[in-house]
N, C-alpha and C positions, 0 to 999 in steps of 0.2 A: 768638765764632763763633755764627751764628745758625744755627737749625734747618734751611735750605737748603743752605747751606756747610757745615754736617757731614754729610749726605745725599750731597752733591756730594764730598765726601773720600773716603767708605767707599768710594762706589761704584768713584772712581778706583783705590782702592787692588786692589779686588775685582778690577777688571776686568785690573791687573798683574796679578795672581797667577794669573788665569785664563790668561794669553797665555802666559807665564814655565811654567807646568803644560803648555800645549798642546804646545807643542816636540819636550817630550820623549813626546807621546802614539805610541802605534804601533796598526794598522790590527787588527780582531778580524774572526772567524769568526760566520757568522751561524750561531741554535741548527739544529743539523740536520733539523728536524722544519718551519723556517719556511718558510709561507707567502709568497706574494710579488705584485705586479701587473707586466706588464711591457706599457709604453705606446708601439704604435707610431703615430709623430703622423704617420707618412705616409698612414694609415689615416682620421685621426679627418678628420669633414666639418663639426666646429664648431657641429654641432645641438644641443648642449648641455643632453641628455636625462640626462648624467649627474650635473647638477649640481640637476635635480630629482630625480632619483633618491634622491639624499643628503639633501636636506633632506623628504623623505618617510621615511625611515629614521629619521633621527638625532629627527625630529620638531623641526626647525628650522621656521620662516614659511612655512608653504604657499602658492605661488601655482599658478593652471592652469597645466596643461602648454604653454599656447599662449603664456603670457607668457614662455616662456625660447625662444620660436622670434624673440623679437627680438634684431636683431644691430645694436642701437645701441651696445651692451655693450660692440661691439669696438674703440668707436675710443677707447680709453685701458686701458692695462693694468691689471688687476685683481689684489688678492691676496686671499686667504683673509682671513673674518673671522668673529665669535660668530656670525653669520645664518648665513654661510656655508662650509660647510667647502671644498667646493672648486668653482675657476671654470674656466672655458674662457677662453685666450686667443687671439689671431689676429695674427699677421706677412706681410707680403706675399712672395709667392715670388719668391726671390733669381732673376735674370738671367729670368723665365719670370713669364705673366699668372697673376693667382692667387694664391689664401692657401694659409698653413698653419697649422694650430691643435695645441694644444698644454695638455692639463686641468695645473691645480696645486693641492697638495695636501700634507700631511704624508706626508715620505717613509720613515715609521717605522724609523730607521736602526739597523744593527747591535748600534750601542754610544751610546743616545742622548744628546747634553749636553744635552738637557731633563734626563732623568734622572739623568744625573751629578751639575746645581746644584741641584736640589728637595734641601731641608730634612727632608723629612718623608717621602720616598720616595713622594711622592703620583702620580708618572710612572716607567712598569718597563716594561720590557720581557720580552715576553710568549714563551711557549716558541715559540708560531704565528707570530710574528713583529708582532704590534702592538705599540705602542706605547702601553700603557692607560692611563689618569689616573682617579685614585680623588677625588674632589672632597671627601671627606668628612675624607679625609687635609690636602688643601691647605691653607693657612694663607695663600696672598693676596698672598707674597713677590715672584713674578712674576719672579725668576731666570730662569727656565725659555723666558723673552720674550727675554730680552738674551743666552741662553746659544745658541739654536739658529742654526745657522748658513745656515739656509734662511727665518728670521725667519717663524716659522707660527706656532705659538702665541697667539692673540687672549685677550683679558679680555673678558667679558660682564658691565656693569655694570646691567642692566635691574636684578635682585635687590639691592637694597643689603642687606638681609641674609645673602646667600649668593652673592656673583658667584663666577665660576667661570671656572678658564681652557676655550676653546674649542679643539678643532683634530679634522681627522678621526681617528673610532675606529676604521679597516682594518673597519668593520661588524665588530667583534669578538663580537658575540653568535651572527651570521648562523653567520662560519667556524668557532666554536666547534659548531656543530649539523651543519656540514659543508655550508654554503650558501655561495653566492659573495657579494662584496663589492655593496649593489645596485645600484653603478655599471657593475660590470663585468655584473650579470645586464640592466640596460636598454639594454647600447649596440648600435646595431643593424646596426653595420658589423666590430664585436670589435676595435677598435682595442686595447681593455684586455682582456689575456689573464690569467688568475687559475691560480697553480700553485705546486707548489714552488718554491723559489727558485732553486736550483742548475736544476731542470729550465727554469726560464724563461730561465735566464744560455746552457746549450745549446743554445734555441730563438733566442735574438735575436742570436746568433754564427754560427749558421747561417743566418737570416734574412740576414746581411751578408753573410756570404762566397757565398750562391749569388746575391744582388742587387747587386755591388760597386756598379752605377752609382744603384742606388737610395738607397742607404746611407750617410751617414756612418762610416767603422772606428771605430765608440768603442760604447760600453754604458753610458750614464749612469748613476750607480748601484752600477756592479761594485764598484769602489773608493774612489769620492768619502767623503771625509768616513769610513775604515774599512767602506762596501757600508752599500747600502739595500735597504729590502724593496719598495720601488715602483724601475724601472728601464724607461729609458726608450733607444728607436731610433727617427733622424731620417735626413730626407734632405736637412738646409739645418744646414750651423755655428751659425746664428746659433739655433736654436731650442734647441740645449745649451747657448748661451751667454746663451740667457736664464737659464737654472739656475746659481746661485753659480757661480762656479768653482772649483776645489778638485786636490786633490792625494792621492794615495795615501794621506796619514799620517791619522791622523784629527786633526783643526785643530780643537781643539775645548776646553774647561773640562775637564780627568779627574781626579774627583774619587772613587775607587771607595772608598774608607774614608766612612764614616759621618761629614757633618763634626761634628755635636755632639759628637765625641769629641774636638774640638781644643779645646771651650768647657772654661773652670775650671770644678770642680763648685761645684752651687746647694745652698745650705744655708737650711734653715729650722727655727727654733727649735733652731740646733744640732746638729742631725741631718742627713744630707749627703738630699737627694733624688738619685732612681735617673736613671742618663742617660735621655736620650731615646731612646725607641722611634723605626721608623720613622711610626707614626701620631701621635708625641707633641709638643709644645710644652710646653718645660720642664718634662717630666714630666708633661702635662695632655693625655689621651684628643683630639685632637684632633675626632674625631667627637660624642664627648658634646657637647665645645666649640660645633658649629656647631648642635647640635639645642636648644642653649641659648639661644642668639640667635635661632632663627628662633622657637622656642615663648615667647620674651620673658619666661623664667624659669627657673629649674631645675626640673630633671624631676621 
């Protein structure tokens, strides 16, 4: 068995045990204090101010603001990648002349299965409701790619020293100071409304019941995948149905035990070494580890 074929085994094997695990997974409470966006795309006009917005934040590839008032963008769907945390998409409107558009983005969920396969606990979920990623933790495993069920997660290989998985941070520095997300502070019609979560889940249920004919009856989000912190109201099926589809239970890798705790302990010279932390690699500081390689020796 060559080095491919064993790569192609594990993974097989991985990916039972992650299906065989999801079954029995059941739906969690978002933390009480979280944060949330909720996205009405009957609102949004596909000016696509929010997707400079983000990469002026995140300090992704600056371009003018006049380069994203082109809508050549829209004739092929787009997904998140390391340039870009989130896109705008565009669908023609069902039975009526007209688009609808519709931003996507990490939906920094409940009970993440990013977080559940990460190794090294290098993606948590956050008291506010993001979904943070410590890079100094990551180890490059890329779990966390094959684990989400919204497939967000991008690798940024520009650093070969130090690539890094990519995906939106909820601008966690912003809501930590008590500022809004900068997509939701640049839109200029408020399609993206920034709140509690439970208060946005009251707003976008009343939003439906006083507009039945506007509205789709669903709340994307409320329970998909165990409830997200981004939740979205439409006024066309097919624009939810762009979004996974999903089910009440959370469908997902549930891994809450530490898995180095499955591994046999590692012995050296005899002496057993200490499991792994969550920043560790077989006992080795994983952040030392990466300041090692990038400075091209020990510290």
């Amino acid at each position: 068995m060559d080095r491919r074929d064993f790569l192609k085994t594990v993974g097989a094997v991985g990916v039972g045990i992650a299906a065989a695990d999801a079954s029995a997974s059941t739906a969690v409470h978002a933390p009480p204090d979280a944060f949330g966006v909720l996205v009405d795309t009957t609102a949004c006009i596909g000016c696509r101010k929010c997707e400079w917005a983000c990469n002026q934040v995140n300090e992704l590839p600056v371009q003018p603001l006049e380069e994203f008032e082109n809508k050549d963008v829209f004739a092929a769907m787009r997904r998140p990648d390391a340039g870009n945390f989130t896109v705008v998409n565009q669908w023609a409107r069902e039975g009526r002349e007209g688009n609808v558009w519709a931003k996507v983005q990490c939906l920094h969920c409940n009970d993440p299965a990013c977080a559940s396969a990460c190794l090294v606990s290098a993606l948590e979920k956050q008291p506010n409701g993001a979904v943070k990623y410590d890079p100094w933790r990551c180890m490059g495993c890329r779990y966390c790619m094959v684990a989400c069920p919204f497939q967000i997660p991008a690798y940024q290989y520009a650093d070969a020293l130090s690539p890094e998985v990519r995906k939106c941070t909820f601008c966690i520095e912003r809501i930590s100071a008590g500022e809004r997300p900068g997509c939701v502070e640049i839109c200029p019609v408020e399609c993206l409304i920034y709140g509690k979560r439970d208060e946005l889940l009251t707003l976008a249920h009343e939003r439906i019941g006083a507009y039945p004919g506007r509205y789709v009856d669903h709340v994307y989000g409320e329970h998909e995948v165990g409830g997200t912190s981004w939740l979205y109201i439409a006024g066309q099926p097919f624009i939810l149905a762009g979004l996974p589809r999903a089910g009440r239970a959370v469908a997902r890798p549930h891994h809450r035990e530490h898995p180095a705790r499955h591994l046999p302990p590692l012995h050296r010279a005899g002496r057993p070494v200490r499991d792994p932390g969550p920043g560790d690699v077989a006992g080795q500081p994983q952040g030392r580890g990466r300041r090692r390689r990038k400075g091209g020796g020990a510290p």
